[in-house]
C-alpha positions in Angstrom: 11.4 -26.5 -8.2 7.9 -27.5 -8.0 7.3 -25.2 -4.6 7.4 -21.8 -5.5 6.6 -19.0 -3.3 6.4 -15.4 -4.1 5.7 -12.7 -1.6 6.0 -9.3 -1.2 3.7 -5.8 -0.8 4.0 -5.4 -4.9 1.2 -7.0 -5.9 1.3 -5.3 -9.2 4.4 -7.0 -10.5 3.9 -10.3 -7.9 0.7 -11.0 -9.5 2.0 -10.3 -13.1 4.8 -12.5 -12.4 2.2 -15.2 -11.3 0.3 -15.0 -14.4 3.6 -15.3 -16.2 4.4 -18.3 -14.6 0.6 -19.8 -15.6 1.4 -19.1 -19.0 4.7 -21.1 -19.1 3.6 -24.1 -17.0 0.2 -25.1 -18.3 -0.7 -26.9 -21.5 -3.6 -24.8 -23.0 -5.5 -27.7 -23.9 -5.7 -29.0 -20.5 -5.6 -25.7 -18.4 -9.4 -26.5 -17.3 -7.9 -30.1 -15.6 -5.2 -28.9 -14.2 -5.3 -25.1 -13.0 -7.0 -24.9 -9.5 -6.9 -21.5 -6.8 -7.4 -22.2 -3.6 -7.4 -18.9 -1.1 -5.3 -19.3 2.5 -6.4 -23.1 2.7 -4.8 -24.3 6.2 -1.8 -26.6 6.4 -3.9 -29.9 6.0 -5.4 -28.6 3.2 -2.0 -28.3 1.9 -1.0 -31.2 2.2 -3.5 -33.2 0.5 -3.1 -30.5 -2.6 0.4 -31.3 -2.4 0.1 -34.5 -3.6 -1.8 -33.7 -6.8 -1.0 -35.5 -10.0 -1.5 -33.6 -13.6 -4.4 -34.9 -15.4 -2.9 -36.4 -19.1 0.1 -34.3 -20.9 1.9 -31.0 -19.5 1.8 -29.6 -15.9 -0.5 -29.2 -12.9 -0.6 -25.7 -11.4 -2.1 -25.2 -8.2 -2.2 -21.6 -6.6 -2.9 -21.2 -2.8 -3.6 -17.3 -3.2 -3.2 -15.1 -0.1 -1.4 -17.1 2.0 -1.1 -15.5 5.6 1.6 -18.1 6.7 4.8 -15.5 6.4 4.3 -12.1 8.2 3.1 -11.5 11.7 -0.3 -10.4 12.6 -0.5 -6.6 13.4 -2.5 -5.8 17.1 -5.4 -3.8 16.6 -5.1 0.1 17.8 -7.5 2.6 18.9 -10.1 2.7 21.9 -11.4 -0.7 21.0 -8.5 -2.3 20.2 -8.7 -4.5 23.5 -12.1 -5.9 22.8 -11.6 -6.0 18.6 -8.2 -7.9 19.6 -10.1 -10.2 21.7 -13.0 -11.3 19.5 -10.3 -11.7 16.6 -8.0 -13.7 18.9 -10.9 -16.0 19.2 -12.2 -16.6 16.0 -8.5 -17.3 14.7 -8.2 -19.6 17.2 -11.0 -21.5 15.9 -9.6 -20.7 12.1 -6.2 -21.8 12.6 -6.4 -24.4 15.4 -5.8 -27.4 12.4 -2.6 -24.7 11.5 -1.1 -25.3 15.5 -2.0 -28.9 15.7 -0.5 -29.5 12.4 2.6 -32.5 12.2 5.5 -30.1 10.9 7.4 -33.8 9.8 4.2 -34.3 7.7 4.0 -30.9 5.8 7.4 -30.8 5.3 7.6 -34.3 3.5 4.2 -33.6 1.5 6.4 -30.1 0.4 9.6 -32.1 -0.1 7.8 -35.0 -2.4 5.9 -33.2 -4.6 5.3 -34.5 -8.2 8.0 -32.6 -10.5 4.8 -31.9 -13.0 2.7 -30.3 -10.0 3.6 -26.4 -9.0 2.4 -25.4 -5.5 2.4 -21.9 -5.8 2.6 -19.9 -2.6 1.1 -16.5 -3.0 1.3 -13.4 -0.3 0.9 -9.8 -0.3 2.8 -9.1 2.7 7.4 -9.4 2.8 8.3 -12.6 3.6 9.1 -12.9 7.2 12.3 -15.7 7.4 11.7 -16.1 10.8 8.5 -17.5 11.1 7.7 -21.2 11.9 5.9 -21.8 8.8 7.8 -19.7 6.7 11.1 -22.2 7.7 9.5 -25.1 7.1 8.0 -24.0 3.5 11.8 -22.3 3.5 13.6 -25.9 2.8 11.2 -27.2 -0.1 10.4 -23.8 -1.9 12.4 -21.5 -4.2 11.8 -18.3 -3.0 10.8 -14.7 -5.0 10.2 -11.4 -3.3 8.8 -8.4 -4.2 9.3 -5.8 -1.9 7.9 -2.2 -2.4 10.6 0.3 -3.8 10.7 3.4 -1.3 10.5 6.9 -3.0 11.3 10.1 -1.3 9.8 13.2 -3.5 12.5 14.8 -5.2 15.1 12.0 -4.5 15.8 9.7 -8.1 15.0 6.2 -7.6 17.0 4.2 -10.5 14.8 0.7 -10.3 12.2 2.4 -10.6 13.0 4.6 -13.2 14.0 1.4 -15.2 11.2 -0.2 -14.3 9.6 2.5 -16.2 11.4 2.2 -19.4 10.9 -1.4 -19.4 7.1 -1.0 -19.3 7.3 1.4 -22.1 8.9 -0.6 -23.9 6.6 -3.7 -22.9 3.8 -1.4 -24.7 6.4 -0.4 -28.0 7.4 2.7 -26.9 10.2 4.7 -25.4 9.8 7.5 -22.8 12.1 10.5 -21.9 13.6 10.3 -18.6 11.5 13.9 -17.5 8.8 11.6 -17.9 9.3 8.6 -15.6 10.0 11.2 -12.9 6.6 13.1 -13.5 4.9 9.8 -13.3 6.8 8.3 -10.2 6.7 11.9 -8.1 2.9 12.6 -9.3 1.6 9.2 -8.9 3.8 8.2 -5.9 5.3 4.9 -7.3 2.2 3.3 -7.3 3.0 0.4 -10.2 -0.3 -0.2 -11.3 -1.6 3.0 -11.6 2.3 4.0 -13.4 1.8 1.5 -16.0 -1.9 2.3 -16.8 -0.5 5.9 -17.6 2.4 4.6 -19.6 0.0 2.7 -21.6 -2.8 5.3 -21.9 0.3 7.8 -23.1 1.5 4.5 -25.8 -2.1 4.8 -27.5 -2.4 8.3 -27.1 1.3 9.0 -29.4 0.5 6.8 -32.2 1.4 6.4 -34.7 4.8 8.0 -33.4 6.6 5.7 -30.3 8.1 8.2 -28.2 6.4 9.7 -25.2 7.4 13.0 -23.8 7.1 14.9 -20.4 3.9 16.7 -22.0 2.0 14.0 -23.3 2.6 12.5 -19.3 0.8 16.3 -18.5 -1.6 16.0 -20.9 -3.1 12.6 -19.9 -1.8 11.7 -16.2 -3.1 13.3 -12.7 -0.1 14.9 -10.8 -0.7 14.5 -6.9 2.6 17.2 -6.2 -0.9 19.4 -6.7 -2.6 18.0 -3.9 0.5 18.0 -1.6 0.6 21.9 -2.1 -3.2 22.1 -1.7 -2.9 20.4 1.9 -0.2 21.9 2.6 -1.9 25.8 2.0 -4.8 24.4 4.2 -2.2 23.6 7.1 -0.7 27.1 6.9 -4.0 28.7 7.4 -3.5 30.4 3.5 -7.2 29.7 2.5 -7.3 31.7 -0.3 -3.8 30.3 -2.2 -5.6 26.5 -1.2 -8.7 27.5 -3.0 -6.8 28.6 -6.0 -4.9 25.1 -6.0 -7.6 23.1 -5.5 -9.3 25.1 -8.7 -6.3 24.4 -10.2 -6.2 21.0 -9.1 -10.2 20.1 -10.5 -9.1 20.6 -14.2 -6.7 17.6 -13.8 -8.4 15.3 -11.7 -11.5 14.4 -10.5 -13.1 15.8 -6.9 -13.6 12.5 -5.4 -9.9 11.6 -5.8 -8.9 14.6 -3.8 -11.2 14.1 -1.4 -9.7 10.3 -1.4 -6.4 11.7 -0.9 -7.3 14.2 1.7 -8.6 11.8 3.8 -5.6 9.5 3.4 -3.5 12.7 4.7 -5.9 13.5 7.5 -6.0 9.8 9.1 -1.9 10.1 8.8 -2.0 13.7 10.4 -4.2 12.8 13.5 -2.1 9.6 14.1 1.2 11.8 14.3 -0.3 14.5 15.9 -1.5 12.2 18.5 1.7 9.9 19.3 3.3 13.5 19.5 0.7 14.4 22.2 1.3 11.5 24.0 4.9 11.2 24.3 5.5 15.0 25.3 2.9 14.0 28.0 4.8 11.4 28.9 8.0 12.6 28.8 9.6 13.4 32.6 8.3 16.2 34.7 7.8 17.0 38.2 7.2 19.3 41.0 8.9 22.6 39.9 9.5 21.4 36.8 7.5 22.8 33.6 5.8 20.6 31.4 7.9 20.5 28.4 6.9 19.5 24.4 10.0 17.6 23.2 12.7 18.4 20.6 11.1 17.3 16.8 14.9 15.2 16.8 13.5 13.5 19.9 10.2 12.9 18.3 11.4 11.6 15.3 13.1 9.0 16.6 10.4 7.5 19.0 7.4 7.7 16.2 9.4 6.9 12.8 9.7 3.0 14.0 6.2 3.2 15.1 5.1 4.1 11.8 7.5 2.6 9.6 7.9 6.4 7.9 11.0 7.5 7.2 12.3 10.1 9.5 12.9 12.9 7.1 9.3 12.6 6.0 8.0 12.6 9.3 9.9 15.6 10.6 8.7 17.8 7.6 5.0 16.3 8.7 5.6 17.2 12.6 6.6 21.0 11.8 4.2 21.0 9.0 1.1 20.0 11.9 3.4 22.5 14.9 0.5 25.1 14.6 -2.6 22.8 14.7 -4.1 21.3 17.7 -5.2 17.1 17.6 -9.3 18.3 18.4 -9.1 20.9 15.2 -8.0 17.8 13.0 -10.1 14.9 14.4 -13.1 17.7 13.9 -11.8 18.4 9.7 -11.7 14.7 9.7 -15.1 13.8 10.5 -16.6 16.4 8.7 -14.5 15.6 5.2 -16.3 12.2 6.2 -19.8 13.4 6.6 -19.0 15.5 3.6 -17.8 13.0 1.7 -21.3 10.5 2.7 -23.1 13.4 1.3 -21.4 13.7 -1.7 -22.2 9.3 -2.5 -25.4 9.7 -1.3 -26.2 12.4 -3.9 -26.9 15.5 -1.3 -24.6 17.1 -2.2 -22.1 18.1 -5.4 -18.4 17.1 -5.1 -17.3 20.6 -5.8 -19.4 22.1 -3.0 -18.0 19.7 -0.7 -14.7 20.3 -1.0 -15.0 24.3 -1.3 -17.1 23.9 2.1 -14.2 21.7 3.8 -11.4 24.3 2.8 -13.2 27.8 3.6 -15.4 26.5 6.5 -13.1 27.7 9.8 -11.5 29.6 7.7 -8.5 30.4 10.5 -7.1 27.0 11.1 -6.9 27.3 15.2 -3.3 27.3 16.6 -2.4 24.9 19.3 -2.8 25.8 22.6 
């Protein structure tokens, strides 16, 4: 089919796939006539591409990379959100105004009649949303791949993915033991990419031997289960044990990743912290009646949807975060930032910076 559209959050394995596709479709000789990328062009733009012809022998491949035609916009949060909302309302309007006034009959014939030598390819890092207006109409003249993110819980064994990993392996001539694959999923958290730059690194590493073990994984690949420990000895208050992981923690990675990973955990910790603020403020109260901090049960199940986490995950977070206040982690927050800016700006060593975030207030403050 010469409408192809491939969507999905893995952009690892979409975007390999794509290149895959390249390869089989386009005649070497006359890639430089008939290869062209053209990033979120608007319907119209579409349909004049759509009616491309290949230039001499072989196929015409035209990508239309990052298409934002099949998921929904996201509403801006935070105390600006309003005004941020506002200003990007109107300068989509203005973007996407030929995407509204757009004939539908037209598209969908341009899509329907193209060439069987050209390839549209559709292109989109976000899961495809079926129930879109524009993803119908591209729906009826497109064959359809998806590449949705595998979800991993820590501890829990994910078979695709621990295929996945074999396959890549072999992909590089090698085999891997199964200890292995779960090192490299639990320790680098299923990111793809990063996955199969390891598994390649540890495929040049064993030669001339073909089979990589568990320690040659050690050896060579960055396990994050040490920075979940090391945040979570911070939380507890157990300063010294969290300066003893994180020392452990510098001979395997570098600084600036840990601080890259802290500040991913911080920003998810103050957004918990404060949707669990707000709905025990909201929840019921009155005259007589004590203010009352809901059941973690309860407060599972109105934040999980919110942030798309699953709820066992965010019940370990919520009674992980019980015994520090919101103002004590907005306050580590900006200072691992300013900390951080110091650090790039050369005013200070990484090491420093992260020994100063852990032992400065030593006593993590409980919540009042």
């Amino acid at each position: 089919m010469p409408v192809i559209v491939l969507a999905g959050e893995e952009d690892f394995e979409l975007y390999r796939h794509l290149e895959g596709l390249k390869t089989k479709l386009l005649d070497p000789a006359w890639a430089s006539f008939n290869y062209s990328r053209h990033d979120n062009p608007n319907p119209q733009e579409v349909i004049d591409l759509a009616s491309a012809l290949p230039f001499g022998p072989g196929n015409k491949v035209i990508v239309l990379d990052r298409m934002d035609w099949f998921a929904k916009k996201r509403s801006a949060k935070g105390d600006d959100s309003a005004k941020k909302a506002k200003k990007e309302s109107a300068k989509a309007a203005a973007k996407n105004a030929s995407k509204d006034s757009v004939d539908e009959d037209v598209l969908g014939e341009a899509l329907s009649s193209v060439h069987p030598n050209t390839y549209l390819i559709f292109t989109a890092t976000s899961n495809f949303d079926s129930t879109l207006r524009l993803s119908k109409l591209v729906a009826k003249s497109a064959e359809l791949k998806e590449f949705k993110k595998e979800k991993v819980w820590a501890g829990s064994p994910n078979a695709n993915l621990e295929n996945w990993c074999r396959k890549e392996a072999k992909h590089f001539g090698a085999t891997i033991d199964d200890d292995a694959v779960s090192y490299l999923i639990d320790g680098l958290d299923a990111n793809l990419r990063q996955i199969s730059s390891e598994i390649y690194k540890a495929s040049i590493y064993v030669l001339p031997a073909t089979h990589i073990t568990l320690n040659h994984v050690k050896n060579l690949s960055p396990h994050h289960s040490g920075i979940f420990a090391l945040a979570d000895l911070w939380l507890a208050g157990k300063v010294a044990e969290a300066y003893s992981a994180l020392k452990e923690l510098q001979a395997k990675q570098n600084n600036m990743a840990t601080v890259a990973t802290m500040q991913t955990f911080m920003s998810k910790w103050v957004e918990i912290k404060a949707l669990c603020q707000y709905h025990n403020e909201k929840a019921a109260f009155g005259p007589g009646v004590q203010r009352r901090e809901l059941p973690e049960g309860e407060l599972v199940k109105k934040i999980a949807p919110e942030l798309k986490i699953h709820p066992f995950v965010l019940e370990k977070d919520i009674k992980k975060l019980r015994l520090v206040s919101l103002d004590f982690l907005k306050s580590k927050r900006m200072e691992l930032t300013h900390l951080e800016h110091l650090v790039k700006t050369g005013q200070m060593p990484d090491t420093h910076a992260l020994e100063l975030f852990l032992l400065k207030d030593a006593k993590v403050p409980s919540k009042k």
